[in-house]
PAZAPA-4460 file (N, C-alpha, C; in steps of 0.05 Angstrom, whole numbers, plus 32768, in hexadecimal, padded with zeros to 4 digits):
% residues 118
    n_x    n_y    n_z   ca_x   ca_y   ca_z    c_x    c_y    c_z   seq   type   mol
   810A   80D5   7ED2   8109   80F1   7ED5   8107   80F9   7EF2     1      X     A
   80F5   80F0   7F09   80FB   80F0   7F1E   8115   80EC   7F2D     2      X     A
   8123   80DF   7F27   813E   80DA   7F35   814D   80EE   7F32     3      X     A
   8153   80F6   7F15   8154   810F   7F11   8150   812A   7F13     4      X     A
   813B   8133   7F16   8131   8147   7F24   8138   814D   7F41     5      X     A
   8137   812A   7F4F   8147   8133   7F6D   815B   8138   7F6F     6      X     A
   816C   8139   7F58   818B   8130   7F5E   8192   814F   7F53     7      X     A
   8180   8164   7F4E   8181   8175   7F4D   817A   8191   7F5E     8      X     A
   8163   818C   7F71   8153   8198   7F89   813A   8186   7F8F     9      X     A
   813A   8188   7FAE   8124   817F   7FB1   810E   8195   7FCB    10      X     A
   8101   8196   7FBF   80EB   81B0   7FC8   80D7   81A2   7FD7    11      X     A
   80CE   8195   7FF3   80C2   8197   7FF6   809E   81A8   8007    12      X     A
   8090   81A5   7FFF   8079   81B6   7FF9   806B   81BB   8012    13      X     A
   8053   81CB   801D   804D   81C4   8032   8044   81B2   804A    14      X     A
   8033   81A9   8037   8024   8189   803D   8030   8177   8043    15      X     A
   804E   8174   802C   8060   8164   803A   8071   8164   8055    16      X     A
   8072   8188   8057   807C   8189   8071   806B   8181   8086    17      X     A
   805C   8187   8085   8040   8180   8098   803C   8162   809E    18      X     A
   803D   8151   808D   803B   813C   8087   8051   8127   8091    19      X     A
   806C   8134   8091   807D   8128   8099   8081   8131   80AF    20      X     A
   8081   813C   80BE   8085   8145   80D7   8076   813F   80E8    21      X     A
   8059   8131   80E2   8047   8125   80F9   8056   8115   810F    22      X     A
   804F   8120   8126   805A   8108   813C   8057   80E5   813D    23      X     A
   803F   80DF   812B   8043   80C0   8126   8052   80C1   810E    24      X     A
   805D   80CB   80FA   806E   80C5   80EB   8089   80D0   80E6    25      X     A
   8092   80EC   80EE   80AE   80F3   80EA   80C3   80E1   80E1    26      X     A
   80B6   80EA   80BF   80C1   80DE   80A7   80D9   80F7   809F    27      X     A
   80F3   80F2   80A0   810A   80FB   8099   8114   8100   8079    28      X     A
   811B   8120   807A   812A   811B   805F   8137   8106   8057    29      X     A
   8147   80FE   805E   8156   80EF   8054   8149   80D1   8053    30      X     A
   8133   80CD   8057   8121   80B3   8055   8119   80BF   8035    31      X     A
   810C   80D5   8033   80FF   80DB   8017   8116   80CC   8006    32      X     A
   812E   80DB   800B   8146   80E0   7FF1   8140   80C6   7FEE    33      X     A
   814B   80B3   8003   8151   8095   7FF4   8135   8084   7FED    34      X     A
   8119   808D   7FF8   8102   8080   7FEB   8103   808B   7FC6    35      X     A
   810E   80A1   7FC5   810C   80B8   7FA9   8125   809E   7F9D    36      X     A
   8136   809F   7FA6   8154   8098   7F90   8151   806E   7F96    37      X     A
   813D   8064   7FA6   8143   8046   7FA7   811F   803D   7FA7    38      X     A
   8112   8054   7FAE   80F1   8045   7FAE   80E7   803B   7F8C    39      X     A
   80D1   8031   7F92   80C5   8028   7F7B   80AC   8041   7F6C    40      X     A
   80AC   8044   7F53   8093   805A   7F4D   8077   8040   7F47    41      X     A
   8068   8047   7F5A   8055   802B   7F5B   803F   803E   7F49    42      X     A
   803A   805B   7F45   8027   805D   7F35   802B   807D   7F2B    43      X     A
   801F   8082   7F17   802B   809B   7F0B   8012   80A8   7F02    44      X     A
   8016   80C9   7F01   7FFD   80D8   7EFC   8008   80E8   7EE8    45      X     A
   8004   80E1   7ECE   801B   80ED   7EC1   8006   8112   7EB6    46      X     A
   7FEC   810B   7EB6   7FD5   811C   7EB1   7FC7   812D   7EBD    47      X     A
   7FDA   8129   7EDE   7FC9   813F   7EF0   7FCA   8155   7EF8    48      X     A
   7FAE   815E   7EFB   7FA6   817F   7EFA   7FC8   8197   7F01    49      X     A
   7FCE   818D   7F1F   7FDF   8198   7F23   8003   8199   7F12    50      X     A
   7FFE   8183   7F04   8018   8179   7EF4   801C   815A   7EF4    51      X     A
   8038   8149   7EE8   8030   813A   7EEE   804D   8139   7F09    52      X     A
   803D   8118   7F10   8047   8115   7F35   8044   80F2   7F36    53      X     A
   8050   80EB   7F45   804F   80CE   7F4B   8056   80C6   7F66    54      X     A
   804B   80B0   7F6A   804C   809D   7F82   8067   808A   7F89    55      X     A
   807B   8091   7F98   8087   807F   7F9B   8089   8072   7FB8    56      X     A
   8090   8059   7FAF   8095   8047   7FCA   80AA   803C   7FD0    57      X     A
   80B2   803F   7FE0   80CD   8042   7FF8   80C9   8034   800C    58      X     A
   80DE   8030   801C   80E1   8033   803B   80F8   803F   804B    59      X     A
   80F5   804B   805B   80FE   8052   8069   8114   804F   808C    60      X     A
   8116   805A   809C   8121   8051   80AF   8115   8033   80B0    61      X     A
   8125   8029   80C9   8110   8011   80D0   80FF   8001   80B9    62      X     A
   810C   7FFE   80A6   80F8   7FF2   808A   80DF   7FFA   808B    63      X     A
   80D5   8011   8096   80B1   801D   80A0   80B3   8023   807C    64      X     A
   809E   8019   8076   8091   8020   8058   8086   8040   805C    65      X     A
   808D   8051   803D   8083   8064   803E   8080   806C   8022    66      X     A
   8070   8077   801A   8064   8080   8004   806A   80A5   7FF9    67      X     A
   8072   80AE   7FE7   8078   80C2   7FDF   8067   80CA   7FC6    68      X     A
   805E   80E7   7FCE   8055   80F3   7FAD   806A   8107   7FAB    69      X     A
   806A   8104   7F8F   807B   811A   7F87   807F   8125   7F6F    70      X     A
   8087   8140   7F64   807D   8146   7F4A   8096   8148   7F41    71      X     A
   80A5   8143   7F21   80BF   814E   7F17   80AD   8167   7F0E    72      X     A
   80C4   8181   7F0C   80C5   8199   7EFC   80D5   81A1   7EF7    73      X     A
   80DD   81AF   7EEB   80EC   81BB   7ED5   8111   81C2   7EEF    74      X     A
   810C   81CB   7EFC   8123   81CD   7F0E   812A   81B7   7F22    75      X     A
   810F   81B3   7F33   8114   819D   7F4B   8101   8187   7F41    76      X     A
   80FC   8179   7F62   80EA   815D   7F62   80D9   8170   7F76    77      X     A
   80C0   817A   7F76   80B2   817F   7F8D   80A2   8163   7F9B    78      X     A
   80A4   8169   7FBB   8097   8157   7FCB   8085   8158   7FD5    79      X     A
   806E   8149   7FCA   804E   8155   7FCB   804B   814C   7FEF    80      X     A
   8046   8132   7FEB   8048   8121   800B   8055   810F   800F    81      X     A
   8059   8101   8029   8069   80ED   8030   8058   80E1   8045    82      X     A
   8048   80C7   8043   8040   80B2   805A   8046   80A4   805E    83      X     A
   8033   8092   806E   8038   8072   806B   8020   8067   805C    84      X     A
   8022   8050   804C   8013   8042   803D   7FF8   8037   804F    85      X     A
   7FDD   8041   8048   7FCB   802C   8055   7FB9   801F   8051    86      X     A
   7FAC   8003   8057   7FA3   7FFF   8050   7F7F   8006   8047    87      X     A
   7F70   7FFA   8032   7F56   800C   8031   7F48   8009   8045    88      X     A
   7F4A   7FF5   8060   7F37   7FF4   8072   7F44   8013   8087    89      X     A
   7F5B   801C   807E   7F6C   802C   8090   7F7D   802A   80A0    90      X     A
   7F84   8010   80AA   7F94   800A   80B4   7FB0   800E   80A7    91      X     A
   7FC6   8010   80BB   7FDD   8019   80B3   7FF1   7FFD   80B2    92      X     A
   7FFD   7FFC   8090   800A   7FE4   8096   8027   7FEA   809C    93      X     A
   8030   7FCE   80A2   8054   7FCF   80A9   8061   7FCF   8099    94      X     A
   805F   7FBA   808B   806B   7FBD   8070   8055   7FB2   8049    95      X     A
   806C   7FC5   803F   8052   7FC2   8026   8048   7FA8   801D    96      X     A
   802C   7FA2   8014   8022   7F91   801B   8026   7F88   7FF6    97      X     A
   800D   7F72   7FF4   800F   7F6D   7FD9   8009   7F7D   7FBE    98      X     A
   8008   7F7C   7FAD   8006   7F8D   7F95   7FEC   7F8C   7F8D    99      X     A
   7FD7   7F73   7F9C   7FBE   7F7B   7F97   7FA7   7F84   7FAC   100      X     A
   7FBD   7F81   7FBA   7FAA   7F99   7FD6   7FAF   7FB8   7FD5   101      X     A
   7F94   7FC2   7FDA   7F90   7FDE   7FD5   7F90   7FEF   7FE8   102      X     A
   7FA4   8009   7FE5   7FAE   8023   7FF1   7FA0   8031   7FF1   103      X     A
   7F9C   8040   8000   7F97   805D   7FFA   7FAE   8070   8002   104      X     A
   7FAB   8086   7FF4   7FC3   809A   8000   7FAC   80B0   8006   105      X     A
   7FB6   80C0   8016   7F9F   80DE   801D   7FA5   80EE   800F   106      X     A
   7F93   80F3   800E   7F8C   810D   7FF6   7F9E   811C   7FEF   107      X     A
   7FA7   8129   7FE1   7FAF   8140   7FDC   7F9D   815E   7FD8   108      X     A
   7F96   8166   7FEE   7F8B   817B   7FE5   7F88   8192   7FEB   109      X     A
   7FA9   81A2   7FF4   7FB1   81B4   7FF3   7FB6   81C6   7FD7   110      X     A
   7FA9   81D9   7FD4   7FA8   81E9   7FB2   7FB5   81F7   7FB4   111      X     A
   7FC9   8203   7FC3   7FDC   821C   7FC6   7FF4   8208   7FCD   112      X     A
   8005   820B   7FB9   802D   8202   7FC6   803B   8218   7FC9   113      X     A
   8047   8217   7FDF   8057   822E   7FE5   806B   8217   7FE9   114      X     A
   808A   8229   7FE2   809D   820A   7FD9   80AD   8212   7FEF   115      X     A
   80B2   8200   7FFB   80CF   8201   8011   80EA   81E8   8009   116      X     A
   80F3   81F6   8000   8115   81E1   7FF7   8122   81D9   8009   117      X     A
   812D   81C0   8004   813F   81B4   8021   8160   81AF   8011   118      X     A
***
């Protein structure tokens, strides 16, 4: 359903703009599209408050790992955020690590979306 939804609009939200545009990361549309249409969905929120949304993992330019939330809806795919994967001590890894070492992603905790389409 996600692949779908992008292949229809993709909206991303403010946080994401914010988020991607940081000077340590200027993460590129066109990094999302192909993390969205070739990344992996490593975990899914199919229950949450806001709707549901999922985690996917990608990489990008330079094989730099990056992590995507994102929600399907009824018209587009909205783009909650876009980082890089880190680890729980905080450190920032290069590339994704094993499947039983643990991530964190930051928060989500912007409560107002105002949608900007690309």
């Amino acid at each position: 359903m996600v692949r779908e939804k992008a292949a229809q609009k993709l909206l991303f939200l403010p946080h994401a703009i914010r988020q991607m545009s940081r000077p340590d990361r200027m993460i590129e549309t066109s990094e999302i599209r192909c993390i969205i249409n070739e990344g992996e969905i490593i975990e899914d929120y199919p229950d949450d408050a806001r709707g549901h949304s999922c985690l996917i993992h990608g990489h990008g330019n330079h094989d730099r790992p990056i992590h995507v939330v994102c929600s399907p809806k009824d018209e587009y795919l909205a783009i909650i955020t876009a980082t890089f994967p880190i680890k729980s001590s905080g450190q920032r890894i290069s590339r994704f690590g094993e499947r039983n070492e643990v991530y964190v992603l930051p928060s989500r905790n912007d409560k107002k979306y105002r949608a900007f389409s690309y």
